[in-house]
C-alpha positions in Angstrom: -0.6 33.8 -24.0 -2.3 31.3 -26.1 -4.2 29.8 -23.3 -5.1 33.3 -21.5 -6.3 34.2 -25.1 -8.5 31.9 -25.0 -9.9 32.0 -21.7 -10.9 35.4 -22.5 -12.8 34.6 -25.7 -14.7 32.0 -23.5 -15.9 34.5 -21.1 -14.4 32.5 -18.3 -16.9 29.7 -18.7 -16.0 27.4 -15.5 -15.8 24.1 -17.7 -14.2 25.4 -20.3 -11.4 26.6 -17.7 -10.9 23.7 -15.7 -10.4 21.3 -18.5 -8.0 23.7 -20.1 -6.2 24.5 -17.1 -5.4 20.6 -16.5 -4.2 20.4 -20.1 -1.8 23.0 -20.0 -0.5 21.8 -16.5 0.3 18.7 -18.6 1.8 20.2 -21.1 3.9 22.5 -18.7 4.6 19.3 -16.9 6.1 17.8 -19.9 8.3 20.6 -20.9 9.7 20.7 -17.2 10.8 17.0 -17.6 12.4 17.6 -21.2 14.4 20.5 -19.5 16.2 18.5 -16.6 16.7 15.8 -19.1 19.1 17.7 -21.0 20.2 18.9 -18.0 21.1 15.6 -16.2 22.7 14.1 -19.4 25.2 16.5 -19.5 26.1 15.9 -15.5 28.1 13.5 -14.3 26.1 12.4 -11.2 25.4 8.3 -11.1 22.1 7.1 -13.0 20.5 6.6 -9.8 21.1 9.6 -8.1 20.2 11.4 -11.9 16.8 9.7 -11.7 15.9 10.7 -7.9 17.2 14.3 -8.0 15.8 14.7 -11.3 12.2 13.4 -10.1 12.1 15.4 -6.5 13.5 18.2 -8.6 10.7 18.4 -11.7 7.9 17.8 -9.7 8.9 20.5 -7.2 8.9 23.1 -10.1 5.9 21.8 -11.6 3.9 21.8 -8.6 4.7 25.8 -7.7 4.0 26.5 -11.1 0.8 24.5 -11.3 -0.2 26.6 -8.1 0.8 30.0 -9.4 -1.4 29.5 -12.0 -4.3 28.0 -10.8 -4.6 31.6 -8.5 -4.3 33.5 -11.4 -7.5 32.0 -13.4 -8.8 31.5 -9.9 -10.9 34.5 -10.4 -12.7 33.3 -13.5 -14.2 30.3 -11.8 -17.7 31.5 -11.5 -20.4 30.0 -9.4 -23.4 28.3 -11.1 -26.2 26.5 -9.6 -29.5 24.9 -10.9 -32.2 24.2 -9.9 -34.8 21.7 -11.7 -38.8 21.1 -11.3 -41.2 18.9 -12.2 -42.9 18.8 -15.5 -46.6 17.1 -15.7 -49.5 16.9 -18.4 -50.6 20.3 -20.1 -54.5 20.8 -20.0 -56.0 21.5 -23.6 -58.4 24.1 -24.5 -61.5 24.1 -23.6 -64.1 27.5 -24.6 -61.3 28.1 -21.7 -57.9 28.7 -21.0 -56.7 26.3 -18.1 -53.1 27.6 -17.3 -50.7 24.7 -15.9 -48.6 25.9 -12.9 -44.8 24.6 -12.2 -43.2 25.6 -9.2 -39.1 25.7 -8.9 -38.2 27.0 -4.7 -34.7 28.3 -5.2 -32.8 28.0 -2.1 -29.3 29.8 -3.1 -26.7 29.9 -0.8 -25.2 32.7 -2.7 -26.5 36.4 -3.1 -28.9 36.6 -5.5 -29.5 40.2 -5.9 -30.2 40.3 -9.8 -27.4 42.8 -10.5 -23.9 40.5 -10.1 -25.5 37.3 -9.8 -28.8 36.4 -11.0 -31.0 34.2 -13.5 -28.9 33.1 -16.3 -30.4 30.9 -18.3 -34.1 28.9 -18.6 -34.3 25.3 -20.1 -37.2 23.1 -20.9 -38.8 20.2 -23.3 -42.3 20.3 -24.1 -44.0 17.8 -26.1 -47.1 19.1 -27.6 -47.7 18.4 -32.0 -48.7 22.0 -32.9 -46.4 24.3 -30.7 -48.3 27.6 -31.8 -51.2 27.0 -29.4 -49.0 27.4 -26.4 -47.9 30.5 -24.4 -45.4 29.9 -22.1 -44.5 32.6 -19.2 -42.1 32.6 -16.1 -42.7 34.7 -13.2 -40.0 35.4 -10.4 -40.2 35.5 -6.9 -41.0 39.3 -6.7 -43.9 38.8 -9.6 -42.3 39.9 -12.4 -43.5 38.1 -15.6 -42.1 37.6 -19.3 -43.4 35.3 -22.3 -40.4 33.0 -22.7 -42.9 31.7 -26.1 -46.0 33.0 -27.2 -47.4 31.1 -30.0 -44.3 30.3 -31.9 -43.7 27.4 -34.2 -46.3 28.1 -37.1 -48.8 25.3 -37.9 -46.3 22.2 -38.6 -44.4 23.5 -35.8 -44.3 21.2 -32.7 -42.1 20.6 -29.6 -39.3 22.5 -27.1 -36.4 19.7 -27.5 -33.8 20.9 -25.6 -35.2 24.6 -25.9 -33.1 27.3 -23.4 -33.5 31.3 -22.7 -31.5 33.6 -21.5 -31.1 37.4 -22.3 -28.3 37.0 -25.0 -29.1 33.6 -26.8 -26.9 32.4 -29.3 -29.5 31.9 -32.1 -31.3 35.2 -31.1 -34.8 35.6 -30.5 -37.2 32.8 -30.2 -40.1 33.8 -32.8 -37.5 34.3 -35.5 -36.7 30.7 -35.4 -38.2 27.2 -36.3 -39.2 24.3 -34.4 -37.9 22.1 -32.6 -36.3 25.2 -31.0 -32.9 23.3 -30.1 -30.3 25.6 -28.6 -30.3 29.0 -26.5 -32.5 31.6 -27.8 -33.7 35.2 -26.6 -37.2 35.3 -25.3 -40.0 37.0 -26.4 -40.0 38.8 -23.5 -37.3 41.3 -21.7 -34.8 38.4 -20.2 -33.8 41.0 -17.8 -37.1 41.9 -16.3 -36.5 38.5 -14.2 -33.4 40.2 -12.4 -35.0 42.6 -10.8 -35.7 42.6 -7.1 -36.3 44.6 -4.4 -34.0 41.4 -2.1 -33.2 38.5 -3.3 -34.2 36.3 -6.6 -34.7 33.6 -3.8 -38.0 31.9 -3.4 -41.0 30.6 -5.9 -40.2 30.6 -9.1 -43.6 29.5 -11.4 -43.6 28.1 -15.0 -46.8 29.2 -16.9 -47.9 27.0 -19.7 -51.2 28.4 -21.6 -53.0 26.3 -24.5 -54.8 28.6 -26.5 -56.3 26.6 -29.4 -58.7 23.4 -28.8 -57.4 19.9 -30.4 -54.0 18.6 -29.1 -52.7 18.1 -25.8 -48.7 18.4 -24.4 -46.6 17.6 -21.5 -43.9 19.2 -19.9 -40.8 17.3 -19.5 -37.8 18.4 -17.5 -37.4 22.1 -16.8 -34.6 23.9 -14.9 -33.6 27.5 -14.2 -29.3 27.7 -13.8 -28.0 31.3 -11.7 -24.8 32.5 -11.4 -22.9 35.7 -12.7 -24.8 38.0 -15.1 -23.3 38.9 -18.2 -24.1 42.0 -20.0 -26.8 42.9 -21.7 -25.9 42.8 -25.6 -27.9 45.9 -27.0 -26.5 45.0 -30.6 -29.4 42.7 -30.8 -32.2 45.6 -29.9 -30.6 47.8 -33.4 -30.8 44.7 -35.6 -34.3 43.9 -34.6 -35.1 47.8 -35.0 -33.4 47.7 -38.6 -35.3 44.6 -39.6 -38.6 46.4 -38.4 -37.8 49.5 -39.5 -38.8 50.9 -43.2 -36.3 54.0 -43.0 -33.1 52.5 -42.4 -31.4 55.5 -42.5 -33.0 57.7 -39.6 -32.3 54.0 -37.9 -28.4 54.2 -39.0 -28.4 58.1 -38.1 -29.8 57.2 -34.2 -27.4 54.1 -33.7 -24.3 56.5 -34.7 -25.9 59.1 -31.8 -25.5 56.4 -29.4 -22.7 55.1 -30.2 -20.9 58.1 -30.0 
């Protein structure tokens, strides 16, 4: 119960699963051999026959329980594939905004229809010393655009290390944090506006990077965009933004409590 507590809390993240599922197979494996120990000390069969039946008979247990359990979680074992581009110097301003283009072709075996399976998650390092003067944008295959950044980091602010979107980051949304952006954060645009399609999210993906102020140049590093099975939408984060942004927290409260219902 433990285990299939867990795997629930963990939204049936593939890793997570796998190395858990091994370790409990261990354990399992373990409590198998402890219970035909005490079994075969109390027979009086020789040693050597104790120690063959006693092997043969373990493993056999173990291995049909190791199965039965491995097509239970089977299910949770969700498909994820990514797909990485090249990065490449970022032009500076110049009286002119010189967007840099970075192409991703996503060649997905699976159905990529934006409803089950889709974009889950964007991830990128950007090395440029005053991170406010870029706007960064991601357009899907159909030509649906979002800001992932626009103009975030203040003035000491500088560099993407490690920096990932999708539509429910875990430190919520991009401009309400602080440089070097490390972690999984909520775009400044709607996440789920890349999802939609008409076919399939298959085909060119582009990576917008705009410099908007003159005096400091960047470069993109690596980049990648990961797919696999959507999770919902949290709208909690939409009513705490609404709250924050909000002077008349009450009409917010009453509206919340209308939809809720």
């Amino acid at each position: 119960m433990v285990l299939i507590r867990f795997l629930q809390l963990s939204r049936c993240n593939g890793y997570l699963i796998i190395t858990y599922y091994f370790q409990y197979a261990k354990i399992q494996f373990c409590i198998i051999l402890l219970k035909y120990i005490k079994l075969f000390e109390r027979s009086k069969i020789p040693k050597l026959l104790k120690l063959d039946f006693f092997l043969a008979k373990a493993s056999n247990v173990f291995i049909w329980k190791f199965i039965f359990v491995g097509l239970f979680f089977t299910p949770c074992l969700v498909f994820s594939q990514t797909f990485s581009g090249r990065g490449g110097a970022l032009q500076d301003f110049d009286q002119e905004i010189h967007p840099d283009t970075f192409t991703i072709f996503v060649n997905s075996p699976n159905r990529l229809d934006g409803k089950q399976e889709g974009l889950r998650k964007v991830c990128m390092d950007v090395s440029h010393a005053r991170s406010s003067d870029l706007k960064i944008s991601l357009i899907n295959p159909n030509g649906n655009t979002i800001w992932l950044t626009n103009r975030n980091g203040a003035e000491s602010g500088r560099d993407y290390t490690q920096t990932c979107f999708s539509q429910n980051g875990f430190f919520g949304y991009i401009h309400q944090n602080e440089n070097p952006f490390n972690g999984e954060f909520i775009p400044d645009g709607r996440f789920e506006n890349l999802n939609e399609t008409n076919s399939s999210l298959n085909g060119r993906w582009l990576l917008i990077i705009e410099d908007l102020r003159p005096g400091v140049k960047g470069f993109l590093g690596a980049w990648d965009l990961q797919f696999g099975k959507l999770d919902k939408v949290n709208t909690k984060r939409d009513v705490v933004w609404k709250i924050q942004n909000i002077a008349d927290v009450k009409t917010v409260r009453k509206t919340v409590t209308c939809c809720l219902i």
